[in-house]
C-alpha positions in Angstrom: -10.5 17.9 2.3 -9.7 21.4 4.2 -8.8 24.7 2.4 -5.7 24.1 4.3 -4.6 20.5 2.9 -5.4 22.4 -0.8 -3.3 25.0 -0.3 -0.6 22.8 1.2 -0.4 20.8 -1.9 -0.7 23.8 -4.4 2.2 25.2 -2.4 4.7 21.7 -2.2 8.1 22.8 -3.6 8.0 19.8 -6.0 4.6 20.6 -7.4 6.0 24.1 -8.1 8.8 22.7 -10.1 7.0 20.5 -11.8 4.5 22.7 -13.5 7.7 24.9 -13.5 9.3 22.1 -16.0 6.3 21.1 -18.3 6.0 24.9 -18.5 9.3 25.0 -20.0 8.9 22.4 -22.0 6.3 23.8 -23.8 6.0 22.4 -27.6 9.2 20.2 -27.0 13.0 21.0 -26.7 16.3 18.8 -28.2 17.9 16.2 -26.0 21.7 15.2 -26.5 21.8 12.3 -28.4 21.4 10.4 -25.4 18.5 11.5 -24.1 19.5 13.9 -21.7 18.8 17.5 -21.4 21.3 19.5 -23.3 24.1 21.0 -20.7 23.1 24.5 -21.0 19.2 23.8 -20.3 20.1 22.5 -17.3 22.2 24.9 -16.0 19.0 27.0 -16.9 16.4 24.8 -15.0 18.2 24.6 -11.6 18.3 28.6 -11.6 14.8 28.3 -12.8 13.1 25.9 -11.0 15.2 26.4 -7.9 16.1 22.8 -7.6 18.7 23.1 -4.9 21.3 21.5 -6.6 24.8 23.0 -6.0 26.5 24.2 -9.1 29.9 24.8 -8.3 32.1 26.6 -10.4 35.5 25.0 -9.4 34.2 21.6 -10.8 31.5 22.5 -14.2 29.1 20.4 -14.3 29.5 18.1 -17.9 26.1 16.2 -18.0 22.9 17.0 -16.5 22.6 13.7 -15.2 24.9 14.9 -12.8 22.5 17.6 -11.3 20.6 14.5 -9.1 17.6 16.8 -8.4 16.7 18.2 -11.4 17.2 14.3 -13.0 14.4 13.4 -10.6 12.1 16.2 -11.7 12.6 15.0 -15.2 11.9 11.1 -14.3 9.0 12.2 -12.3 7.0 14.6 -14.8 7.9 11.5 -17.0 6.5 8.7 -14.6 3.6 11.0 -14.3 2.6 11.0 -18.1 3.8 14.8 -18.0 6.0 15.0 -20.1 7.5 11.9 -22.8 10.5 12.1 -25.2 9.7 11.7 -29.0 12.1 11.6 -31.8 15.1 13.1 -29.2 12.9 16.0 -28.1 10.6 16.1 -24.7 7.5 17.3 -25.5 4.7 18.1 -22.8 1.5 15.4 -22.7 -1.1 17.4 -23.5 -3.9 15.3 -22.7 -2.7 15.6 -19.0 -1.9 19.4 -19.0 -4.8 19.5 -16.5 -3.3 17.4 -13.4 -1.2 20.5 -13.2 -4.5 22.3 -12.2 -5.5 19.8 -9.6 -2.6 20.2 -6.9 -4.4 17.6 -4.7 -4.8 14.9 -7.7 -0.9 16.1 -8.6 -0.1 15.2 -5.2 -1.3 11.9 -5.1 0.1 10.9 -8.5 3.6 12.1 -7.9 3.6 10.0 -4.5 2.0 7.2 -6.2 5.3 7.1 -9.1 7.9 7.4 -6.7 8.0 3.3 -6.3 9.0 3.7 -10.4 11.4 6.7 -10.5 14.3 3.9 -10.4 17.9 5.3 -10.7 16.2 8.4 -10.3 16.2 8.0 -6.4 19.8 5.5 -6.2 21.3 2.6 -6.9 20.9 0.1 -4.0 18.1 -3.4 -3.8 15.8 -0.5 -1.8 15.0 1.5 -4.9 15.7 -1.6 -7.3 12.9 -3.2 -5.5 10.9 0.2 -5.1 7.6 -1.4 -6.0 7.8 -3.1 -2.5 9.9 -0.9 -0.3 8.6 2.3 -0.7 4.9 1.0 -0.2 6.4 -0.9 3.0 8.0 2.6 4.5 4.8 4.6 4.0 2.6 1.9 5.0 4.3 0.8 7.9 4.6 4.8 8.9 0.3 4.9 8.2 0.0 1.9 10.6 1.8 3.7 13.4 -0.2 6.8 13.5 1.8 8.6 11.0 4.8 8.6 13.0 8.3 6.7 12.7 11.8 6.6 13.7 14.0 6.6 10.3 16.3 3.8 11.8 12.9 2.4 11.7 12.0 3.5 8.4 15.5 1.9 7.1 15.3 -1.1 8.9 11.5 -2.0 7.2 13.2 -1.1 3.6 16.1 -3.6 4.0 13.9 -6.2 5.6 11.6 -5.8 2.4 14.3 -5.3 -0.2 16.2 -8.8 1.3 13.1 -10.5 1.2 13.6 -11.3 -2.7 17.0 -10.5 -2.6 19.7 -12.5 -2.0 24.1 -12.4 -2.1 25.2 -15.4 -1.4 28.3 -15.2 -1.8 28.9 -11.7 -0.5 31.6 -11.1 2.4 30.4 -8.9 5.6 31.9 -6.0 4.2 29.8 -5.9 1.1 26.9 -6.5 2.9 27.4 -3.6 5.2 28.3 -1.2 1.7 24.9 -2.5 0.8 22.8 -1.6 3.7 24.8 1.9 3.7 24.0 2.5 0.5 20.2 1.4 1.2 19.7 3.4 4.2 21.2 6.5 2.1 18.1 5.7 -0.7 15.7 5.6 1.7 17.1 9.2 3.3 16.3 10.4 -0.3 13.4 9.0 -1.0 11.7 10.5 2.4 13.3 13.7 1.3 11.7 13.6 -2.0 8.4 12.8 -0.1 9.0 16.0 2.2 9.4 18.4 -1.2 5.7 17.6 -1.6 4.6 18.2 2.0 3.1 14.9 2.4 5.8 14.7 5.8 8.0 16.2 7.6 11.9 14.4 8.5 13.2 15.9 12.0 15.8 14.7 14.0 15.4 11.4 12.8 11.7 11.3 12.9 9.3 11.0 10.2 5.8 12.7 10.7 2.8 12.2 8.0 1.1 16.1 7.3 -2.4 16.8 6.9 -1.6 16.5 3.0 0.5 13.5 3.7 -2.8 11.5 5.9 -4.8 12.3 2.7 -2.7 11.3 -0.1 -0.6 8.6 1.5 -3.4 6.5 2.7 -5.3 7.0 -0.7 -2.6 5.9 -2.4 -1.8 2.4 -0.6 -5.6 2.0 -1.2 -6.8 2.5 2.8 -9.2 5.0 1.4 -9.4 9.0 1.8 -10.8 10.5 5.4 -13.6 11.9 3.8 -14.8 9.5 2.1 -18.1 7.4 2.6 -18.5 4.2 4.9 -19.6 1.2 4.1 -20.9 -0.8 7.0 -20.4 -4.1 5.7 -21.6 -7.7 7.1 -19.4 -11.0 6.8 -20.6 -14.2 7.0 -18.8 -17.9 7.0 -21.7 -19.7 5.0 -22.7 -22.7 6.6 -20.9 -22.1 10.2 -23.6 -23.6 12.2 -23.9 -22.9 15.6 -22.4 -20.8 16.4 -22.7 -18.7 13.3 -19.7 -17.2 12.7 -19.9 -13.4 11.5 -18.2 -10.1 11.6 -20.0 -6.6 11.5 -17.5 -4.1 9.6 -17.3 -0.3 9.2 -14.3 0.5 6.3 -13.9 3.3 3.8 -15.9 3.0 0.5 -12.8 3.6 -1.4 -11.0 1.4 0.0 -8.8 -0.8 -2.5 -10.2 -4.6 -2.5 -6.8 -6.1 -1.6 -7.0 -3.9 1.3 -10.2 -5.2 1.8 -9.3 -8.6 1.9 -6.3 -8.3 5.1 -9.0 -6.8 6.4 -11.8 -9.7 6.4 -9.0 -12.1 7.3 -7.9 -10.5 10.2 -11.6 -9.5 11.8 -12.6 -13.2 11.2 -9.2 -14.7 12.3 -7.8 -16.2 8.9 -3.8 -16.1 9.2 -4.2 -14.6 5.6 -2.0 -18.3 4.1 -3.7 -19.4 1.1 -5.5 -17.9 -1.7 -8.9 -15.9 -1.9 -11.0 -15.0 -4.5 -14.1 -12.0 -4.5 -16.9 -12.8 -6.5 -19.9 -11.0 -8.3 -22.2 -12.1 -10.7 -19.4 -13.0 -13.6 -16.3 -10.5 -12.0 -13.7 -12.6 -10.0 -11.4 -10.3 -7.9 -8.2 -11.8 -6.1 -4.2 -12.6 -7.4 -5.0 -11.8 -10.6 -4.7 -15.6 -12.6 -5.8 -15.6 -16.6 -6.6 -19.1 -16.2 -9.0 -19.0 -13.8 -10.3 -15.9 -15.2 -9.3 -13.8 -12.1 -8.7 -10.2 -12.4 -6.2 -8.3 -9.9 -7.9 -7.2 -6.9 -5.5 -4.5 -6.4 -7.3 -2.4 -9.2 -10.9 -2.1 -7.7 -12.3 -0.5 -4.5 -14.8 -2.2 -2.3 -17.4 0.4 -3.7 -17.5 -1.5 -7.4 -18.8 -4.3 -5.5 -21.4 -2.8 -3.2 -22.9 0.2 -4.1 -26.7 0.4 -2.5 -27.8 -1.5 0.8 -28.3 -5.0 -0.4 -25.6 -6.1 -2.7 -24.0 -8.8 -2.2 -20.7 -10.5 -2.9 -19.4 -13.8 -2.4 -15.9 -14.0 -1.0 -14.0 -17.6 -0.6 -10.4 -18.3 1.4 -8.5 -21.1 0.8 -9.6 -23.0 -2.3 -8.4 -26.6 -0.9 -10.2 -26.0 2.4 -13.1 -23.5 0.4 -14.2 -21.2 3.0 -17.3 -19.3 1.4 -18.3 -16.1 2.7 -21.5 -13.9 2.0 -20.9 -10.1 2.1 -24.1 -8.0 2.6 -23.7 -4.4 2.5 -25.8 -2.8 5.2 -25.5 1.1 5.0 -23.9 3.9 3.9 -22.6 6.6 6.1 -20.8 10.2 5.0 -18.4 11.5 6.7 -15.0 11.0 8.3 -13.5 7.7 9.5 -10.4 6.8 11.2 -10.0 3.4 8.8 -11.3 0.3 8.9 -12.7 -1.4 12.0 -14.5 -4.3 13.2 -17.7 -3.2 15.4 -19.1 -6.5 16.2 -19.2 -10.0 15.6 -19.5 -13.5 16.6 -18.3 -17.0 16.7 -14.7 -18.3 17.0 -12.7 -18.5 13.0 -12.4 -22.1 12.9 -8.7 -23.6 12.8 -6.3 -23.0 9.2 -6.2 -26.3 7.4 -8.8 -28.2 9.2 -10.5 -29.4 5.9 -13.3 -26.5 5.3 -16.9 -26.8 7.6 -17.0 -30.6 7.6 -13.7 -30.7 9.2 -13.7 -28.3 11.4 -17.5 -30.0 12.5 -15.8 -33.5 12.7 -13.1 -31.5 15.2 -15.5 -30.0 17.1 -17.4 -33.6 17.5 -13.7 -34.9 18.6 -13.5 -32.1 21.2 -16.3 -32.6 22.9 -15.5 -36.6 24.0 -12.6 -37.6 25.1 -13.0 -41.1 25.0 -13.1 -40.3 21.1 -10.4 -41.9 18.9 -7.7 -38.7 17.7 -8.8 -36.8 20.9 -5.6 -36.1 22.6 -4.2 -36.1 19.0 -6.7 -33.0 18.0 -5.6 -31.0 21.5 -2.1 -31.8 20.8 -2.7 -30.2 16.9 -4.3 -27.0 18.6 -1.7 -26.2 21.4 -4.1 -26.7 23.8 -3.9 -28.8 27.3 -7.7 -28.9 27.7 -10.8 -29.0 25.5 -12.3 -27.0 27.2 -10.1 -24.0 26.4 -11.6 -24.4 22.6 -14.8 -22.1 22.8 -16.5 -22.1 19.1 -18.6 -19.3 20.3 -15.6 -16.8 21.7 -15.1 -13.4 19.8 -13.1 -10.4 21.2 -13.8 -7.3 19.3 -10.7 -5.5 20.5 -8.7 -8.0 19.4 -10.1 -8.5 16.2 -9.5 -4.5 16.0 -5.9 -5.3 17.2 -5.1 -7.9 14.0 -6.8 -5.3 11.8 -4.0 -2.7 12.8 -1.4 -5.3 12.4 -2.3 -7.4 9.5 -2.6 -4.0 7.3 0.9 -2.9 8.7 2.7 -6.3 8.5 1.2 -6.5 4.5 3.1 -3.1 3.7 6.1 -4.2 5.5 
């Protein structure tokens, strides 16, 4: 991290107003009796704090919650563990006075809340659903080189937000109200995002900052720029030959979830069925009580492999059970430009084929044509000829190329 990505975050407009408010705060002032800040407060703040919202004095304002800006500075220094409300007063947190020193570490916590600032941001199935679509616009901006169109931006955060959504029974009229009043969310949100210099919006195109490459990617779990590499070996156990491996370079802080899109996609897994990361007695994956599975979404890669050496088992698909030894080879300093696959070898066996003894009993199928299912095995691949299955073919470009996609089309 530069002097210059430092200063930018010490300088964000939204970082000044928020040490601004839980400056204020101080020991705790009265809320209205429900639970807002009393009328005259803030009329004080937005003078204060320099909110930006309009106070106009042919319409007085009756309710802060009326003053949208200065209502999300309160819901973020909340979301942030800032500030709380006890007893109908809002009191600062004192055991986290001293995220308001560390700009950077600010930075990163006010972009991580904004999935949770709620009504804060609007009232549409984009910020109802926030936990999703916000991750989708800022990962999907990260996949294309930090740049995006916001029809583009808008378009991911409905796709996302309809995903789990649905109106049956809504007429074409609502529908469009809906995606209006989405599209007008998502404007906000990516204005919010500006205030704290992580990107710029410009004539209807988004562009990540310096600050923004930093804190973003850290906070969808693709690891900082600065931070160490792990150069990382994955094996299908008991491929045969061909041995089937991958030869990985990703950050050490990347999250394990991250991880994961990442292994499927350099190996050729279409990413369909469940997985699981193992070590000694820790099980890492979609987090399950039952099987003792912890989410994999709260570790980095790093808490698995620390030294050259250490090992973790990794298994895809539990019906087919794909096992997979992970050897860490080296770490490297420096910068990165994200995860990559550097070499590798051996074709990633069909989905669904019924683990290594299928995919061997395919292979044995393949090869004679006189064999009963043959035709029946070419038909289930899509392909005209055996000959156009080749267990030993890798391409490490493409592999590279379903890396890029696979961590984009996840966000989306």
């Amino acid at each position: 991290m530069s002097d210059h990505e430092l200063a930018m975050a010490a300088s964000a407009p939204w970082v000044a107003r928020i040490r601004g408010l839980v400056q204020w705060v101080g020991a705790g002032r009265a809320l209205t009796q429900t639970g807002r800040l009393r009328r005259a407060d803030a009329l004080e703040l937005v003078e204060l704090l320099d909110t930006g919202d309009v106070l106009d004095p042919r319409f007085p304002t009756q309710s802060s919650i009326e003053l949208y800006r200065l209502t999300l500075l309160v819901e973020w220094a909340k979301v942030c563990g800032l500030v709380r409300v006890v007893r109908g007063r809002m009191i600062a947190v004192r055991k986290h006075a001293g995220l308001l020193e560390r700009p950077l570490d600010l930075v990163e916590c006010m972009v991580a809340g904004m999935p949770r600032l709620g009504d804060a941001l609007g009232h549409s199935v984009v910020v109802a659903d926030g936990a999703h679509t916000v991750e989708a616009v800022f990962g999907d901006l990260v996949g294309h080189g930090g740049r995006l169109s916001l029809e583009r931006a808008c378009d991911v955060a409905w796709s996302t937000a309809m995903a789990r959504y649905w109106f049956p029974e809504a007429t074409e009229l609502q529908m469009q109200f809906q995606r209006r009043r989405s599209d007008g969310d998502v404007a906000r949100i990516l204005d919010a995002a500006a205030g704290l210099d992580v990107l710029t919006v410009v004539d209807g195109e988004i562009a990540l900052t310096a600050l923004g490459s930093w804190s973003v990617r850290a906070w969808l779990g693709l690891g900082r720029p600065d931070s160490d590499v792990l150069c990382v070996m994955v094996a299908l156990r008991d491929s045969g030959d061909p041995s089937i491996w991958r030869r990985l370079r990703v950050p050490a802080d990347i999250r394990l979830d991250r991880f994961h899109l990442v292994l499927c996609a350099a190996m050729g897994w279409q990413d369909s069925h469940l997985h699981v990361f193992e070590r000694g007695t820790e099980r890492y994956g979609f987090p399950d009580p039952d099987l003792d599975i912890r989410d994999d979404r709260e570790v980095t890669l790093s808490a698995l492999l620390v030294r050259p050496g250490d090992r973790s088992d990794y298994e895809y698909d539990f019906g087919d059970g794909w096992q997979h030894d992970i050897v860490l080879e080296a770490v490297e300093g420096g910068n990165h430009d994200g995860p990559c696959c550097i070499e590798g070898a051996g074709r990633c066996p069909p989905e669904d084929v019924g683990g290594i003894p299928g995919y061997e009993d395919l292979r044995r199928v393949l090869a004679a044509p006189d064999e009963v299912g043959h035709a029946e095995a070419l038909e289930w691949l899509g392909l005209e000829h055996a000959r156009d299955f080749d267990p030993a073919a890798f391409d490490v470009e493409r592999a590279n190329d379903a890396v890029a996609r696979a961590l984009v089309a996840r966000s989306v």
